[in-house]
KOLZAGU-9587 format. One record per residue (C-alpha): x, y negated, z negated. Coordinates in Angstrom, 1 decimal. Example, Ala and Ser with C-alpha at 12.3 -4.5 7.8 and 13.67 -1.06 7.14 Angstrom:
<rs>
+--------+--------+--------+
!   east !  north !     up !
+--------+--------+--------+
!   12.3 !    4.5 !   -7.8 !
!   13.7 !    1.1 !   -7.1 !
+--------+--------+--------+
</rs>
This chain:
<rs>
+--------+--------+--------+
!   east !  north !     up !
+--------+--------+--------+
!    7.6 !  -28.8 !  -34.1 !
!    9.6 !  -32.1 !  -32.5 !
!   11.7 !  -29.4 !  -30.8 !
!    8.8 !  -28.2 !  -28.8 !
!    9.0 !  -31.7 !  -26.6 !
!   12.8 !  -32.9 !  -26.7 !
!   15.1 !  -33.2 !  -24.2 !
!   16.2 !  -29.6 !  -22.7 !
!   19.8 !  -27.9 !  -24.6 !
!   22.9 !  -29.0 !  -23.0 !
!   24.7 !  -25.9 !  -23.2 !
!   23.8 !  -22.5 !  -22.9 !
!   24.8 !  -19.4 !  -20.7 !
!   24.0 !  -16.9 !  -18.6 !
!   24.2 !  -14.5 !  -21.0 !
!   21.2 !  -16.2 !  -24.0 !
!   19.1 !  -17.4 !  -20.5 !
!   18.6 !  -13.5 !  -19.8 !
!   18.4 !  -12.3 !  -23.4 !
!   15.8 !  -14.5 !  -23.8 !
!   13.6 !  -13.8 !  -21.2 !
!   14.3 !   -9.9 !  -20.8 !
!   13.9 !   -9.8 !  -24.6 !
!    9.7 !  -10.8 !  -24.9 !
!    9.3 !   -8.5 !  -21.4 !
!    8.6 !   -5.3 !  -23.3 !
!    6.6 !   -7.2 !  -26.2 !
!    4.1 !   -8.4 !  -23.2 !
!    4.0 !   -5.8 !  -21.4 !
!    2.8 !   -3.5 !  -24.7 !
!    0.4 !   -5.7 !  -25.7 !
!   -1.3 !   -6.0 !  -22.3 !
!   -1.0 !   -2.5 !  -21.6 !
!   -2.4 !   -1.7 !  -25.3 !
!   -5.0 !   -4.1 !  -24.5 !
!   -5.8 !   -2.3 !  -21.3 !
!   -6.1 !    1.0 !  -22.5 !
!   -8.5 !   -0.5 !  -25.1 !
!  -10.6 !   -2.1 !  -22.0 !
!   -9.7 !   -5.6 !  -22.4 !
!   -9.9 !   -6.0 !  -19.0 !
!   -9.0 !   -9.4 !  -17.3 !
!   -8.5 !  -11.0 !  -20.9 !
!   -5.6 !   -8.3 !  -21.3 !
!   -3.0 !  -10.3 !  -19.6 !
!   -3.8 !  -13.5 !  -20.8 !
!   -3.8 !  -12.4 !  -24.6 !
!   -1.2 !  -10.6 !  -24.4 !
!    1.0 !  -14.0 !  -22.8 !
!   -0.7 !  -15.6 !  -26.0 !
!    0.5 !  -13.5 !  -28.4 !
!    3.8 !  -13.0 !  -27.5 !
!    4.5 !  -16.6 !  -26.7 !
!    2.6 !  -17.4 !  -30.4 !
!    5.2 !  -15.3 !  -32.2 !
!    8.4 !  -17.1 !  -30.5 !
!    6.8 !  -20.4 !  -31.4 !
!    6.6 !  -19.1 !  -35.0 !
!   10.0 !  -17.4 !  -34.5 !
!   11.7 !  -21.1 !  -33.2 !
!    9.7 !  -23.0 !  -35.9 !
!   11.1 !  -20.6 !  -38.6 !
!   14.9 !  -21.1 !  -37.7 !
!   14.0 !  -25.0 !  -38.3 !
!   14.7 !  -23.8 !  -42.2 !
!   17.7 !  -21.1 !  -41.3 !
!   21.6 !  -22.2 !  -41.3 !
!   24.0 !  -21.7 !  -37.9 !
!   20.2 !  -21.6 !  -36.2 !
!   19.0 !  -24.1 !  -33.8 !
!   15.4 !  -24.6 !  -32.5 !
!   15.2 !  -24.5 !  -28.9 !
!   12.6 !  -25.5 !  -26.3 !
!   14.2 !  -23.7 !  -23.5 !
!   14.0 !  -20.3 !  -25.8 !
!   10.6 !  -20.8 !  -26.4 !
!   10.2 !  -21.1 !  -22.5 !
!   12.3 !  -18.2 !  -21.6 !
!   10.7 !  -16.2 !  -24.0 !
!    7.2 !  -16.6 !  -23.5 !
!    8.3 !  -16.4 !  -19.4 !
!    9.3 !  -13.0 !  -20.0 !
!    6.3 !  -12.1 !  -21.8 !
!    4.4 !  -13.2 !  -19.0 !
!    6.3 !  -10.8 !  -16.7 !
!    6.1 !   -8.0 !  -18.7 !
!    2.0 !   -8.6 !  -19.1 !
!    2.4 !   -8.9 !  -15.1 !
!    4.1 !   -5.9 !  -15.0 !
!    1.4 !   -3.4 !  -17.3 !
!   -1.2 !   -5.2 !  -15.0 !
!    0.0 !   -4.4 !  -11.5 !
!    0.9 !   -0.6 !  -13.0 !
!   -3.0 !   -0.9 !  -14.2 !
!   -4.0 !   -1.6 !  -10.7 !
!   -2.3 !    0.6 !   -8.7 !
!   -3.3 !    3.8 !  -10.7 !
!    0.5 !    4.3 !  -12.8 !
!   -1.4 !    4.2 !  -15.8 !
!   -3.8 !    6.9 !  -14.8 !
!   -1.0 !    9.1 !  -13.5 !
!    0.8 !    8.3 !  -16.9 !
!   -1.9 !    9.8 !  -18.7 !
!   -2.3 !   12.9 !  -16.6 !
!    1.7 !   13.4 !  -17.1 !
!    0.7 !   12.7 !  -20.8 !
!   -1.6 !   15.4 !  -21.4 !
!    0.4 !   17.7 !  -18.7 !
!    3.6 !   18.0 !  -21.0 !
!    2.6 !   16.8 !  -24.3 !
!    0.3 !   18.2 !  -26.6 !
!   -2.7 !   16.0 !  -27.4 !
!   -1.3 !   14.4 !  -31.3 !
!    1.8 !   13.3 !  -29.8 !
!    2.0 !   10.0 !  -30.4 !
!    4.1 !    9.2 !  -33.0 !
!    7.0 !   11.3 !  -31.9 !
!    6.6 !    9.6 !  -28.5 !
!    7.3 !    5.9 !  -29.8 !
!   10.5 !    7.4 !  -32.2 !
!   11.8 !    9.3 !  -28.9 !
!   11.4 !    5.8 !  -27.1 !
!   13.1 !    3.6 !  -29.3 !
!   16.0 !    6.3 !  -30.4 !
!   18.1 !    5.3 !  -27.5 !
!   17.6 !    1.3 !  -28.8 !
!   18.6 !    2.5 !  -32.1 !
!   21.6 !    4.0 !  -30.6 !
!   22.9 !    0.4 !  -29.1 !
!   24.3 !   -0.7 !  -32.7 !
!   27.6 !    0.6 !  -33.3 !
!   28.1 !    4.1 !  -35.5 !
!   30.3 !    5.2 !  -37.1 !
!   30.3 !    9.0 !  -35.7 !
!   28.3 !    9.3 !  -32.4 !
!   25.1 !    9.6 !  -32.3 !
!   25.3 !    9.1 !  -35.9 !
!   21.9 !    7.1 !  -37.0 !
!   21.0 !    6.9 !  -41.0 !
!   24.5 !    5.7 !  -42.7 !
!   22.7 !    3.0 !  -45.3 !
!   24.2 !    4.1 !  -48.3 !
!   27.2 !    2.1 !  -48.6 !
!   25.6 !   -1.0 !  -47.4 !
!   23.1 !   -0.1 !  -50.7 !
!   25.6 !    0.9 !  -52.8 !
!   27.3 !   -2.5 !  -52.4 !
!   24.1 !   -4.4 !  -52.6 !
!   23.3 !   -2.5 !  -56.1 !
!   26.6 !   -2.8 !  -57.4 !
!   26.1 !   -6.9 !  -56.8 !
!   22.8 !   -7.2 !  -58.2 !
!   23.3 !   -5.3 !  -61.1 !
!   26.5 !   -6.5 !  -61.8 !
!   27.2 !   -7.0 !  -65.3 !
!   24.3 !   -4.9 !  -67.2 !
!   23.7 !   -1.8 !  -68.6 !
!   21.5 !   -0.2 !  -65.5 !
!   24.7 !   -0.3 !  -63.2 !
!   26.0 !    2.8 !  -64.6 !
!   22.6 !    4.6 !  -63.1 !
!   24.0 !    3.7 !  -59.6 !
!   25.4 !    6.7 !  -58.1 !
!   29.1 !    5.4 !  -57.2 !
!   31.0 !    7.4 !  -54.1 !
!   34.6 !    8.3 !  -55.3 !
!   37.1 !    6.1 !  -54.7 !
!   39.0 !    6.7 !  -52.6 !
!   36.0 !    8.7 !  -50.3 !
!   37.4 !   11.5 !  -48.4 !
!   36.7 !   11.3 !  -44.6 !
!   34.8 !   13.2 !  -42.7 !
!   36.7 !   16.1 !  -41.0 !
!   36.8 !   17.1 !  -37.4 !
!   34.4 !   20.3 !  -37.8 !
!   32.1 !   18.0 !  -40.4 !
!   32.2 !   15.1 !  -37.8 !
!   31.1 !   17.2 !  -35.1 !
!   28.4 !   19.1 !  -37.1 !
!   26.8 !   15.7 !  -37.5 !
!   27.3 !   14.5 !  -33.4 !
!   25.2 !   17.7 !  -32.6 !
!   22.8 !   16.9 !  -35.6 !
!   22.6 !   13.8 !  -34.0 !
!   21.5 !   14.8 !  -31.1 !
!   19.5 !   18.2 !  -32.4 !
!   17.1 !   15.9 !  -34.4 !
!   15.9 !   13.7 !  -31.5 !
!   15.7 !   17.2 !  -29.3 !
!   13.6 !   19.3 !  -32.2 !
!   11.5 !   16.5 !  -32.8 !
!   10.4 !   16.0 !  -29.0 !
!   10.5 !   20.1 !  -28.7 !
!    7.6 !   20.0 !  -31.5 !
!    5.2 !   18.3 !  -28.9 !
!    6.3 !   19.3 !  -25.6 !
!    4.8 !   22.3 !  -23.9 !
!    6.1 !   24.9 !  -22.2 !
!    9.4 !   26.4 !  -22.0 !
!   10.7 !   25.0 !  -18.6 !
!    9.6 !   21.2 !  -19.9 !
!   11.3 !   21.9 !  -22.7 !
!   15.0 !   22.0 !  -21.0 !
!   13.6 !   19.4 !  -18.6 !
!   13.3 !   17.4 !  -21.5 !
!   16.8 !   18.5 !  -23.2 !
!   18.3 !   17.2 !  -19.6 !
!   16.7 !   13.9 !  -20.6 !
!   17.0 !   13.5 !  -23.8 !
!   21.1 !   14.1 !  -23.2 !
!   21.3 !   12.0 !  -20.1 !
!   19.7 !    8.5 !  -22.5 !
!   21.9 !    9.3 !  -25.9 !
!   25.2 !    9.4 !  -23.7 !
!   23.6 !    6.7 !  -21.5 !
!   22.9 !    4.7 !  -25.0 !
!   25.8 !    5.7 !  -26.5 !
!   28.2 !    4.5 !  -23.5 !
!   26.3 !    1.3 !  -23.2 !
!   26.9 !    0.4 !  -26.8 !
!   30.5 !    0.9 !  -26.5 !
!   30.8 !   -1.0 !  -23.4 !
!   28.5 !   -4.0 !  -25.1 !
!   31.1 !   -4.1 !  -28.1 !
!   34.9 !   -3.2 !  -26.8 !
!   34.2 !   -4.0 !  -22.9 !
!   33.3 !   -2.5 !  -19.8 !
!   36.6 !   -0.2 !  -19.6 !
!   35.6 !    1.6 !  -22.9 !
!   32.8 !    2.9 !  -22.3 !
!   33.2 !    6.3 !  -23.0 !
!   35.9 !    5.7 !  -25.3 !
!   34.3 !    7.3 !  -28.2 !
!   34.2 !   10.5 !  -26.5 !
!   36.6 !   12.7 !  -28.5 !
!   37.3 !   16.2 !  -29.8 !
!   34.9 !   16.1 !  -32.1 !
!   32.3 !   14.9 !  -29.8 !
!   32.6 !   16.9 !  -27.4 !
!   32.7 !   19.8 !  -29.7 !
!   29.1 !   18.5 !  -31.2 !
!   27.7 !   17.9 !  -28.0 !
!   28.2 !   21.5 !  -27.0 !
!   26.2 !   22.7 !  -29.9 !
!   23.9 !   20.8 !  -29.6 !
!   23.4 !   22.0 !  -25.8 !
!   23.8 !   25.7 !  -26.8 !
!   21.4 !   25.1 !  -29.5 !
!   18.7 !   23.5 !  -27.6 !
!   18.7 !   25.8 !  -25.1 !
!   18.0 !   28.4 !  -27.7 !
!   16.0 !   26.5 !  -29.4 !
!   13.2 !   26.3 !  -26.3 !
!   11.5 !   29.2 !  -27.2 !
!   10.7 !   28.0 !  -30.7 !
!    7.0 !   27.5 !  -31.8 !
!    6.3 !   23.9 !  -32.8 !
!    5.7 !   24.4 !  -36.5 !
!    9.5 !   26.2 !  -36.5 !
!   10.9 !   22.9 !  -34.5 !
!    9.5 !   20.5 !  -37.2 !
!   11.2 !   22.3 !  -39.6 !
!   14.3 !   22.5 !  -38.2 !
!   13.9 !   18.8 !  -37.7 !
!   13.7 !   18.8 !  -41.0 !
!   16.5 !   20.4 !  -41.9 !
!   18.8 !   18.7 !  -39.4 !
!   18.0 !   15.4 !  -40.8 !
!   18.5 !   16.3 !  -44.3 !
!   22.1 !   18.2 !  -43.7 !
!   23.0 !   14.8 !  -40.9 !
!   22.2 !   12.1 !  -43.5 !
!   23.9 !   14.0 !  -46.4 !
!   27.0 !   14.2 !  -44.7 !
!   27.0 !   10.3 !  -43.4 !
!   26.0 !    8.5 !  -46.3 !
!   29.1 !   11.0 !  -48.1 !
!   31.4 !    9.5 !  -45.6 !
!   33.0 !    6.1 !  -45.6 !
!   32.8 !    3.5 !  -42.8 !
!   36.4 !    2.9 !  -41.1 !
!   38.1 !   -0.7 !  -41.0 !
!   38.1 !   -0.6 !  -37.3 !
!   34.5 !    0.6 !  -37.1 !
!   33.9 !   -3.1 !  -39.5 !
!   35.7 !   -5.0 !  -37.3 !
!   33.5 !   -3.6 !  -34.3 !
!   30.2 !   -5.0 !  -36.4 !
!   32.0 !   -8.0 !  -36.6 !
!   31.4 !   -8.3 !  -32.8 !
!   27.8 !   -8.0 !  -32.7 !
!   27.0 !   -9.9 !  -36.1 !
!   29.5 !  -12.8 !  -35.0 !
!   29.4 !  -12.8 !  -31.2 !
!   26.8 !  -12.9 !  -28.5 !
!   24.8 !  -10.0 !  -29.5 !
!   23.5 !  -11.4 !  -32.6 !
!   20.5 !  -11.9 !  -31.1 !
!   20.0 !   -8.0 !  -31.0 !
!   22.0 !   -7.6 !  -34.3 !
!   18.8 !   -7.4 !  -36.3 !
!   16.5 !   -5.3 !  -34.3 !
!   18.7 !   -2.5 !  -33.5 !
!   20.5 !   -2.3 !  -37.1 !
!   17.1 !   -1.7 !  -38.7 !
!   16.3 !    1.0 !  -35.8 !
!   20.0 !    2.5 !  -36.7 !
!   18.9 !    2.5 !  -40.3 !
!   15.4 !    3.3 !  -39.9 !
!   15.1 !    5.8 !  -37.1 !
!   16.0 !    9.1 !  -38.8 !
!   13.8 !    8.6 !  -42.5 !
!   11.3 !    7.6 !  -39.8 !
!   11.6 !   11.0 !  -38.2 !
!   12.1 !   12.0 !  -41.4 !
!    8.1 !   11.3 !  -42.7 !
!    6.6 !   12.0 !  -39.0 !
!    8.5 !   15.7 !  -39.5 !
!    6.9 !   16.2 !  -43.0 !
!    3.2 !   14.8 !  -41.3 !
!    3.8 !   17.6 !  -38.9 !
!    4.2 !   20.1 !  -41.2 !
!    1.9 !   19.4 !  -43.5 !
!   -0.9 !   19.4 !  -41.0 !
!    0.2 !   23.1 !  -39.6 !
!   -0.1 !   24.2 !  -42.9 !
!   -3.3 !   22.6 !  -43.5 !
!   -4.7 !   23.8 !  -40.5 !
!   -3.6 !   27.5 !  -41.2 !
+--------+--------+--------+
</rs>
């Protein structure tokens, strides 16, 4: 805890001052809106700045005991700053009705049990910031798993029960690699289609959901290889896949919701098949190397386990759905 009252870091840049404020905002502003909606009142904003500002103290302490880390007091400060202004934030939204309006917009377009689909449609973009391998292409754990298997049970009998890819493992080809860019996007699309209602909001919502992946998807690629390559993975194959995926949502609006959770399903299985078959290019590891290495390992974390994460999340939420049409049948 000596770091809490030393003398303020020496160096630092632009770049880690605004990370660290901009990255407690959202934390804050959650908490106090959560808070809100749970009628917390005036002790929303102030618990939520004590909460957030609790975990980076926990956070800082913790990287006392980490290599290549560094406590900082200025972190702390940044971060629990930006908590402050995000709790600021969900209280002036409370006050001037936005969260009333939010929650007629809510039940307007959504049917009532969406909720979990909501917070995996939220953070898909965010889980779209870590570099892929094939656009849009969330879910690829297996060689990172394989690896880690082959390590631990190096040298004994049970390795053998670890199913090895082929060496050498074929790439993916260009029809294969755009099946999975409009899977990509098809999965995020079925699984918003399953609570949205009406037709109209349905392509209002396929306009939206396009507009953040590509958004994501650019921003990503700018973040790793710079500003002028932004939309350099936009290729064949991508553009091929995003066209599906566009024809297909557009036919897929008329759907009934039980219909869309299956075909979530289904795109998720047939998506995470064909990436975890595929192997991971050299120059897609030396674009990691940017984030794990450089200045966005701050983020590294966070939006690798959302990469990873996202779709066997989706995954379980689809199979919830189901389940509960059939149940209610």
């Amino acid at each position: 805890m000596a770091f809490v009252d030393a003398p303020l870091p020496r160096y630092w840049t632009g770049f880690d001052v605004g990370a660290n404020l901009v990255g407690y905002g959202p934390l804050g502003f959650l908490l106090a809106l959560a808070l809100l909606r749970s009628g917390w009142g005036r002790w929303a904003w102030p618990l939520a700045v004590f909460a957030s500002a609790s975990l980076s103290m926990v956070v800082e302490t913790l990287q006392n005991f980490l290599p290549m880390r560094v406590s900082s007091n200025l972190d702390f400060a940044l971060n629990a700053s930006g908590a402050a202004l995000g709790a600021s934030f969900a209280w002036i939204l409370e006050r001037v009705g936005g969260l009333r309006r939010w929650s007629q917009f809510r039940a307007d377009w959504f049917e009532p049990q969406a909720h979990g689909s909501l917070v995996l449609l939220a953070l898909w973009p965010f889980a779209l910031l870590y570099p892929v391998s094939v656009p849009f292409g969330l879910g690829q754990v297996w060689d990172r798993i394989e690896g880690m298997l082959a390590r631990l049970l190096a040298d004994t009998p049970f390795l053998e029960w670890v199913p090895l890819l082929p060496d050498p493992v074929l790439p993916l080809s260009p029809l294969a690699e755009a099946l999975c860019v409009a899977l990509g996007l098809l999965t995020p699309m079925f699984l918003g289609y399953g609570d949205v209602r009406t037709v109209w909001r349905r392509l209002v919502f396929l306009v939206m959901l396009f507009a953040g992946g590509l958004g994501a998807a650019a921003l990503s690629s700018a973040l790793t290889y710079g500003p002028d390559h932004a939309w350099a993975w936009i290729n064949v194959p991508a553009l091929m896949g995003m066209g599906l995926a566009l024809i297909a949502g557009l036919a897929a609006s008329v759907l009934p919701p039980r219909l869309c959770h299956v075909a979530l399903l289904m795109g998720l299985a047939v998506s995470l098949s064909l990436l975890n078959r595929a192997p991971v290019s050299a120059y897609f590891d030396q674009s990691l190397e940017v984030w794990e290495q450089g200045r966005f390992i701050r983020f590294h974390g966070l939006s690798q386990w959302l990469g990873w994460l996202w779709p066997f999340a989706a995954m379980v939420f689809g199979l919830r759905a189901v389940a509960r049409a059939s149940m209610g049948r």
